[in-house]
C-alpha positions in Angstrom: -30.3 -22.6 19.3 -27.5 -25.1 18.6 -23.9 -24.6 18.5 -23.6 -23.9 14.5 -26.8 -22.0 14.3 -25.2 -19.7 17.0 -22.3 -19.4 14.4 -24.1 -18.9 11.3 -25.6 -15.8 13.0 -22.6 -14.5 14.6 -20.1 -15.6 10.9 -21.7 -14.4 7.7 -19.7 -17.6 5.7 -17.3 -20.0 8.1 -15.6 -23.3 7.4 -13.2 -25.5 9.8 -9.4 -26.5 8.0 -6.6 -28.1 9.4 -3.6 -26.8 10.3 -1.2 -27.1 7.7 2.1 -27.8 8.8 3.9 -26.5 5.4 1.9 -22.5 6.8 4.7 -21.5 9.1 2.7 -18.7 11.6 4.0 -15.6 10.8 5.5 -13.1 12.8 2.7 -10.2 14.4 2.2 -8.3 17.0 -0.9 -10.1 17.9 -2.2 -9.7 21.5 -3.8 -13.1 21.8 -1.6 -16.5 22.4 -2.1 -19.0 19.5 -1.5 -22.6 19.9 1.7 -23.3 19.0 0.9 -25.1 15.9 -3.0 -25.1 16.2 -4.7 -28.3 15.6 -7.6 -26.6 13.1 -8.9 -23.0 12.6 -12.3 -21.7 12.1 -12.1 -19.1 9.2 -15.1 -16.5 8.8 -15.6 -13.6 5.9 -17.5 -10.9 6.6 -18.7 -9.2 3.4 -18.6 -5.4 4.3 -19.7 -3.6 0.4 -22.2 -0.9 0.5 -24.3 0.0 -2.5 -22.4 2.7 -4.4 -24.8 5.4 -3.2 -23.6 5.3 -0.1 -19.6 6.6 -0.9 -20.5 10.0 -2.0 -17.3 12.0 -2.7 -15.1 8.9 -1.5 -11.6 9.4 -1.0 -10.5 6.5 1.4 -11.0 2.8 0.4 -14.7 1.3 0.9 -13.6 -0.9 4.2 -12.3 2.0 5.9 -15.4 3.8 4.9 -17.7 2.3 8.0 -16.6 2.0 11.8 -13.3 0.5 12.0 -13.6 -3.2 11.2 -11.2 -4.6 13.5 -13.5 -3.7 16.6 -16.5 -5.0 14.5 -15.2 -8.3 12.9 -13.5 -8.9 16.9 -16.6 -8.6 18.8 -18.3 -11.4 16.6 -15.1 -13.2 16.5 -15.1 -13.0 20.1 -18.7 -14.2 20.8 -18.0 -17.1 18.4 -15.1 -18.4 20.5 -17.4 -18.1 23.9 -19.7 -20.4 22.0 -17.2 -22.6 21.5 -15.6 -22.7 24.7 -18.5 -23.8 26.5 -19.8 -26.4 23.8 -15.5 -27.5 24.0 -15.0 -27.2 28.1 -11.0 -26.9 28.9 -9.9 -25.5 24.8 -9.5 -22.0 23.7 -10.6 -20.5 20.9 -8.1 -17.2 20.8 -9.2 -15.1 17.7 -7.6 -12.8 15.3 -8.6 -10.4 12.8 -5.6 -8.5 10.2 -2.9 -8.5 12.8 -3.0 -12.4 12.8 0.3 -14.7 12.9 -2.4 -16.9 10.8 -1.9 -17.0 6.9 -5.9 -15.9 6.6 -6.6 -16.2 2.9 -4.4 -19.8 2.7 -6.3 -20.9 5.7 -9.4 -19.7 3.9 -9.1 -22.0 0.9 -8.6 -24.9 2.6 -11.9 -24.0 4.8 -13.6 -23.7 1.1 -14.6 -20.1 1.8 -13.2 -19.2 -1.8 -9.9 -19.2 -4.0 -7.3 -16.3 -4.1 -7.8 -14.7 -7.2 -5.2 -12.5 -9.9 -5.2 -9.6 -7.2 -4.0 -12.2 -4.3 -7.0 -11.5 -2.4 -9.6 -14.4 -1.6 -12.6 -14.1 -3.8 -15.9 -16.1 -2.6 -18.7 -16.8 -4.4 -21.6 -14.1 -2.7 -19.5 -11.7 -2.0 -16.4 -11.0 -4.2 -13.2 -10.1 -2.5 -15.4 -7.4 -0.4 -14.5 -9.0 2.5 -13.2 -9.0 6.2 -11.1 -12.4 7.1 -10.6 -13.4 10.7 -9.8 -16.7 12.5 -9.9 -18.8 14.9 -7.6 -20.9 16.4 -8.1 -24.3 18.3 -5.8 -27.3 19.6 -8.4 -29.6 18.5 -8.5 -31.4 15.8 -10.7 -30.6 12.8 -12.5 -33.8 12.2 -13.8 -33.1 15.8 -15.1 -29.9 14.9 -16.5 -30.8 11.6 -18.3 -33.0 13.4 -19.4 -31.5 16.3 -20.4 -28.7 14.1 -22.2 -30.8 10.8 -19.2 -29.3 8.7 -18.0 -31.8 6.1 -14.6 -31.3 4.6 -14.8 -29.2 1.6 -14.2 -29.6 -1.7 -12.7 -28.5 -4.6 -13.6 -24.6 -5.8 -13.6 -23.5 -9.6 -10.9 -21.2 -10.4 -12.7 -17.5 -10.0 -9.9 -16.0 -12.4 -10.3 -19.0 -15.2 -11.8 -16.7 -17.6 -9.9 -13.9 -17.2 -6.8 -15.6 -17.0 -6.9 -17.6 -19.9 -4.2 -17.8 -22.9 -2.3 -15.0 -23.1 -5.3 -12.6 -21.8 -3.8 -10.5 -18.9 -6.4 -10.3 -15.8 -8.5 -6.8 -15.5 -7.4 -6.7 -12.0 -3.4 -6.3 -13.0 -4.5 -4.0 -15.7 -6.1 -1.9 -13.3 -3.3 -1.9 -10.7 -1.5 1.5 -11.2 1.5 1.3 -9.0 2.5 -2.6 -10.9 2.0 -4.3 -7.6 0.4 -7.3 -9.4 2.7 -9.8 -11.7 1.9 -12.9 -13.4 4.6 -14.5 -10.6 3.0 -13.0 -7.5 2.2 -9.9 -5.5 4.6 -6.8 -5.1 3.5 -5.6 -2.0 6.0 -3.0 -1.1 4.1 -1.4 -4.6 0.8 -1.7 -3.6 -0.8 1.5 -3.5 -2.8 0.5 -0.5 0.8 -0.4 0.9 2.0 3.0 0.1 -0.7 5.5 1.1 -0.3 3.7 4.6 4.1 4.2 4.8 5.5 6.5 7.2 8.0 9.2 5.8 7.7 11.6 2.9 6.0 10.8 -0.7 8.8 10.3 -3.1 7.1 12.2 -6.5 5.9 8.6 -8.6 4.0 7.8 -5.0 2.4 11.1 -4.8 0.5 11.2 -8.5 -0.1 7.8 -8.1 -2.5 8.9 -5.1 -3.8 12.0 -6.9 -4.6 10.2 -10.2 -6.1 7.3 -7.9 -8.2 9.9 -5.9 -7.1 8.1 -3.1 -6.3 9.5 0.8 -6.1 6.1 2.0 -5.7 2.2 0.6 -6.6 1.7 -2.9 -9.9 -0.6 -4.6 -9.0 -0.6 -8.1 -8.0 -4.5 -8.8 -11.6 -5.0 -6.9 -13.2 -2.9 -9.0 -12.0 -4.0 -12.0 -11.9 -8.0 -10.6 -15.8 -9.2 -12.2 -16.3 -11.1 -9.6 -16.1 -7.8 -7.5 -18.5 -6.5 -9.6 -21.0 -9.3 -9.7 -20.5 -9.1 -6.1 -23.9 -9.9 -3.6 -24.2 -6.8 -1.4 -24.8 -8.1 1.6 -23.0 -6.0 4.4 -23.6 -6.9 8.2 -25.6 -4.0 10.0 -22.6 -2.9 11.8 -21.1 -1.5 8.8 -23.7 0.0 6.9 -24.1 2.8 10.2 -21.2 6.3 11.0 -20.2 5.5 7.5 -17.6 8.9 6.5 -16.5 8.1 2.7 -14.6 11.4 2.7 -11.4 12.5 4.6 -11.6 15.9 4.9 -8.2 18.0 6.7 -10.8 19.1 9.4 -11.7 15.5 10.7 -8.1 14.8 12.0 -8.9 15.5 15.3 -8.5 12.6 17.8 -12.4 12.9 18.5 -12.4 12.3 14.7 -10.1 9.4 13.8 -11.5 7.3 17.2 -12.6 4.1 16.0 -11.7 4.7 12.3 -9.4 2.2 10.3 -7.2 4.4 9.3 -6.3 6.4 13.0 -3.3 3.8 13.7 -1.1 5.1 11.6 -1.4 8.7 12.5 -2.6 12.1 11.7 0.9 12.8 10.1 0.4 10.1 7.3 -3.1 11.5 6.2 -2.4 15.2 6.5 0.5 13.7 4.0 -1.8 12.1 1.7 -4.5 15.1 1.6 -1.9 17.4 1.0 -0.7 15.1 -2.3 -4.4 14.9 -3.6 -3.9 18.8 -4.0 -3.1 20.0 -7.5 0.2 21.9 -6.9 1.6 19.7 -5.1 1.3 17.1 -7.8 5.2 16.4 -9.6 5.5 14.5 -13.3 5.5 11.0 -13.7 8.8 9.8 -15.2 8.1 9.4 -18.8 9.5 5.5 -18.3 7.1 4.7 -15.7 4.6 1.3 -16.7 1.9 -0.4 -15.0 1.7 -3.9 -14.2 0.4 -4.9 -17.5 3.6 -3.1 -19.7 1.7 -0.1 -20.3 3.5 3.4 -20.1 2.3 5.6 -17.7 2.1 9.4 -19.5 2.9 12.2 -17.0 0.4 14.1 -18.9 -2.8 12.0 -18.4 -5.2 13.8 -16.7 -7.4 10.8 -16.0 -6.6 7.6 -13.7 -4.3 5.4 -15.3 -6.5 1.8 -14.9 -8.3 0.7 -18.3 -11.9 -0.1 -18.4 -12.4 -3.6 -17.5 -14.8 -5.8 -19.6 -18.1 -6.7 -19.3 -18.6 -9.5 -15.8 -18.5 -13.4 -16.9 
């Protein structure tokens, strides 16, 4: 088997990109070295969606529903970078996955895996934004790769969000964000509710209903949902993650034995006994009657159902 046939089994969807030298590395706490700037990067997706039957009762977000993906997206990152190395004697290949001082979903566009969509998340064609992003980094150049590898430089991708986004409309996925994390002039992470359900410290009382009207123990899939591209989505999940799937966090599965090799164990039992405990019904406060989503619309304290709007029909 050659070289890129070895990669297409190991990478779901993969493309080579330069380094850009305008993408400063950001700061981590990544274990692995990084060539300081890499030459190129080898940026994979791994779709990771299960059909819906399999997320009875879920409470957690679908990728921290299977085996943690961090362990599952580094071994094949890992035996991708072996392949390299001894097709590329004397150059590393040092991988990351999430804890990455690589910008991962600009470094994904220019490797033509997709486009970052409304929600700021990269959407591909296949799979939606249902995906896992990890990279690779090398101190060669890319035109050597591409070519080593029968990897022409991409071009140009259609705008996943055109429709959605067009005239004055305002995208399903920003509608559907409850905690206005999503603005026409960027991303609000520190009001992501994904961002949120994973902060140490107490709830403050807007956080709290936020989680219980979302349903939510831990991260948050509503801009997917509502995003048609989600929806439209190939489900096409690699076997690691369609096995030990738990779509419910129950308070009697915090045990260490438990959260072992679950996404969501690095931030501590503390955090999700937290969560669970705001999911309960008295311990639910008001909204403030001001309160609005991303799209303008007022938040009622009194709402008994999740506060996202039906998004339309997929285009």
């Amino acid at each position: 088997m050659d070289l890129a046939s070895r990669l297409d089994a190991l990478l779901p969807l993969w493309g080579i990109c330069a380094w850009d030298a305008s993408l400063p590395l950001r700061e981590t706490r990544a274990p692995a070295p990084c060539p300081l700037p890499p030459a190129a990067c080898l940026v994979a997706a791994f779709p990771y969606r299960l059909p819906e039957a399999c997320y009875p009762g879920r409470n957690l977000s679908r990728y921290a529903v299977p085996p943690d993906y961090h362990r599952i997206v580094g071994a094949r990152l890992a035996a991708a970078g072996a392949a390299l190395a001894e097709r590329f004697p004397g150059a590393a290949f040092p991988w990351f996955c999430d804890n990455s001082p690589l910008p991962e979903v600009a470094l994904a566009e220019q490797a033509g895996l997709g486009r970052r969509g409304c929600h700021h998340l990269l959407i591909t064609e296949r799979f939606g934004s249902w995906v896992f992003l990890g990279t690779l980094a090398s101190s060669l150049p890319a035109a050597e790769l591409r070519l080593a590898l029968g990897r022409p430089a991409p071009g140009p991708l259609p705008d996943p969000c055109e429709n959605c986004a067009a005239g004055d409309r305002v995208p399903p996925c920003r509608r559907a964000c409850p905690a206005g994390a999503l603005e026409a002039g960027g991303f609000r992470r520190e009001r992501c509710l994904s961002f949120l359900s994973q902060r140490k410290g107490d709830l403050d009382s807007r956080t709290a209903l936020l989680l219980r009207r979302a349903g939510t123990v831990w991260g948050c899939d509503l801009c997917q949902e509502a995003c048609p591209r989600g929806r439209a989505a190939e489900l096409a999940p690699l076997p690691e993650f369609t096995a030990g799937l738990r779509p419910r966090l129950e308070p009697d599965c915090l045990d260490p034995a438990s959260l072992t090799g679950r996404a969501y164990a690095w931030r501590g039992r503390a955090v999700l006994e937290r969560n669970l405990s705001a999911l309960e019904p008295r311990s639910t406060p008001r909204q403030p009657a001001d309160q609005k989503n991303s799209a303008g619309d007022k938040i009622s304290a009194d709402a008994p159902e999740p506060i996202d709007k039906e998004p339309p029909s997929p285009v």
